[in-house]
C-alpha positions as CSV (number, residue, x, y, z in Angstrom):
1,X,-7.6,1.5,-10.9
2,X,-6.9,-2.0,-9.8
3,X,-5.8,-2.3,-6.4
4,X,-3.9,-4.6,-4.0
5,X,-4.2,-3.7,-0.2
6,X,-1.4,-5.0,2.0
7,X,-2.0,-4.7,5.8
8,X,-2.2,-7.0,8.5
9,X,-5.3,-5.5,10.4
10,X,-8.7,-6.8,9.0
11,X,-10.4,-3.7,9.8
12,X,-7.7,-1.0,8.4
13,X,-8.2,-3.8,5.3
14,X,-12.1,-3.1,5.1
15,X,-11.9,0.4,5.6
16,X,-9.5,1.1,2.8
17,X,-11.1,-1.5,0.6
18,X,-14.4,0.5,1.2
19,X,-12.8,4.2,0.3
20,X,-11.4,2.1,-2.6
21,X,-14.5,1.1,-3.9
22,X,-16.7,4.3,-2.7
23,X,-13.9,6.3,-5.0
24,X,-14.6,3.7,-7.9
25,X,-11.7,1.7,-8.2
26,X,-11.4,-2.1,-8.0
27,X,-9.8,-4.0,-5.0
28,X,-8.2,-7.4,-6.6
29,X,-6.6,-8.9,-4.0
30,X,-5.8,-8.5,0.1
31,X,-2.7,-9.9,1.6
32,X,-2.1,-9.7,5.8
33,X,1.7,-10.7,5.8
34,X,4.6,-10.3,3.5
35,X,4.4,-14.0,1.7
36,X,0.9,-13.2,0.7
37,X,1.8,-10.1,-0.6
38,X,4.2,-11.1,-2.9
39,X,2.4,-14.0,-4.5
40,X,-0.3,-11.8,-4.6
41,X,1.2,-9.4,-6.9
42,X,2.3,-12.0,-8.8
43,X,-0.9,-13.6,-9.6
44,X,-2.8,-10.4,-9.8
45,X,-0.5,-7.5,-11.3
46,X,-2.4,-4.8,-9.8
47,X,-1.6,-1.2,-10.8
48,X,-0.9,0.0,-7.3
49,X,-0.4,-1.6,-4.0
50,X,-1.3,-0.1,-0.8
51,X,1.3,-0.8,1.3
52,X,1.7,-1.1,5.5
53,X,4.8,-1.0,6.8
54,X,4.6,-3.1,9.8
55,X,3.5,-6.6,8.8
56,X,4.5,-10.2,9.6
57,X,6.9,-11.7,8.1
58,X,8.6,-9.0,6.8
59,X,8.6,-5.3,7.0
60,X,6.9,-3.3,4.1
61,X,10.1,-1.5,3.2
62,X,11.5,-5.2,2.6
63,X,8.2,-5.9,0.3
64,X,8.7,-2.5,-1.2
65,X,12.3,-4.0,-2.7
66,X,11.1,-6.9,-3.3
67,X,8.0,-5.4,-5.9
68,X,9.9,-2.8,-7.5
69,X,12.0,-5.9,-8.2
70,X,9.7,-7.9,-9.5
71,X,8.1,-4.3,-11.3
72,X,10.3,-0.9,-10.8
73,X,7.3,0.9,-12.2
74,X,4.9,-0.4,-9.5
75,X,3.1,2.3,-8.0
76,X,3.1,1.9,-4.2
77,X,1.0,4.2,-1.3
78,X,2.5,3.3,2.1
79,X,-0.2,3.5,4.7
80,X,1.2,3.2,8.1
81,X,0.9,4.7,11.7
82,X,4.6,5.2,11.9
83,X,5.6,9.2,11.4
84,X,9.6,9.8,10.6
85,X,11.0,12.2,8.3
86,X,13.9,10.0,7.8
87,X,11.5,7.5,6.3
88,X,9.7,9.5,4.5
89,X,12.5,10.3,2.9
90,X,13.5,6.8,2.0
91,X,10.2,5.6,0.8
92,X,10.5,9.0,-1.5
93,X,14.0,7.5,-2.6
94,X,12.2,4.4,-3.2
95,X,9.8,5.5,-5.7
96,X,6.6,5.5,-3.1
97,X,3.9,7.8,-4.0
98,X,2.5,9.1,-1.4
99,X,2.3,8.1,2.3
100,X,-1.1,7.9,4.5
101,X,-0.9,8.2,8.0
102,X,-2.9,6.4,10.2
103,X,-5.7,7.0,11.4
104,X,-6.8,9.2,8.2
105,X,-9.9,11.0,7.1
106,X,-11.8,10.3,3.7
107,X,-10.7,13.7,2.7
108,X,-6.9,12.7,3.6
109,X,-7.4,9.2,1.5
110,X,-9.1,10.7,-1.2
111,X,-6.1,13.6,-1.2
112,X,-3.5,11.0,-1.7
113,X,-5.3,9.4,-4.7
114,X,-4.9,12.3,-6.3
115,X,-1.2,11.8,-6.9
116,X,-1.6,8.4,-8.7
């Protein structure tokens, strides 16, 4: 699977770019703020974004509307540090996969690539 990792931390970037490729997928592009994330997209048409919620820029919700614009059959894991049921809810309502919580375990990454 073709990949495009959103997230403003360089390390959370490497570690989920290395899970990515240990678990045999392809990592086209990386973006660290909201701009870059969209033009990214845009010029790479990956086939599922991993998504942080707290960027520059803009927040990953906002990015999240503006993709499933752009695609409404993207397929989007949120990655974030941020634990509500309330979101949860609405990232369910807007068509996210799965969520990943920060900090995660292999077996915890590789769980939620199961749902792709």
């Amino acid at each position: 699977m073709k990949a495009l990792i959103v997230e403003d931390n360089t390390l959370m970037r490497y570690t989920i770019k290395s899970l990515l490729l240990k678990l045999g997928h392809e990592v086209v592009g990386e973006a660290g703020d909201a701009e870059s994330a969209i033009n990214a997209y845009n010029a790479l048409k990956p086939e599922v974004v991993f998504l942080d919620l707290i960027l520059p820029g803009r927040s990953g919700v906002e990015i999240l509307d503006v993709l499933r614009g752009l695609d409404p059959k993207i397929k989007v894991v949120v990655v974030t540090a941020i634990e509500q049921t309330e979101l949860d809810r609405r990232l369910s309502n807007k068509g996210v996969i799965t969520v990943i919580r920060k900090p995660f375990s292999y077996e915890e990454f590789k769980e939620a690539l199961s749902h792709i």
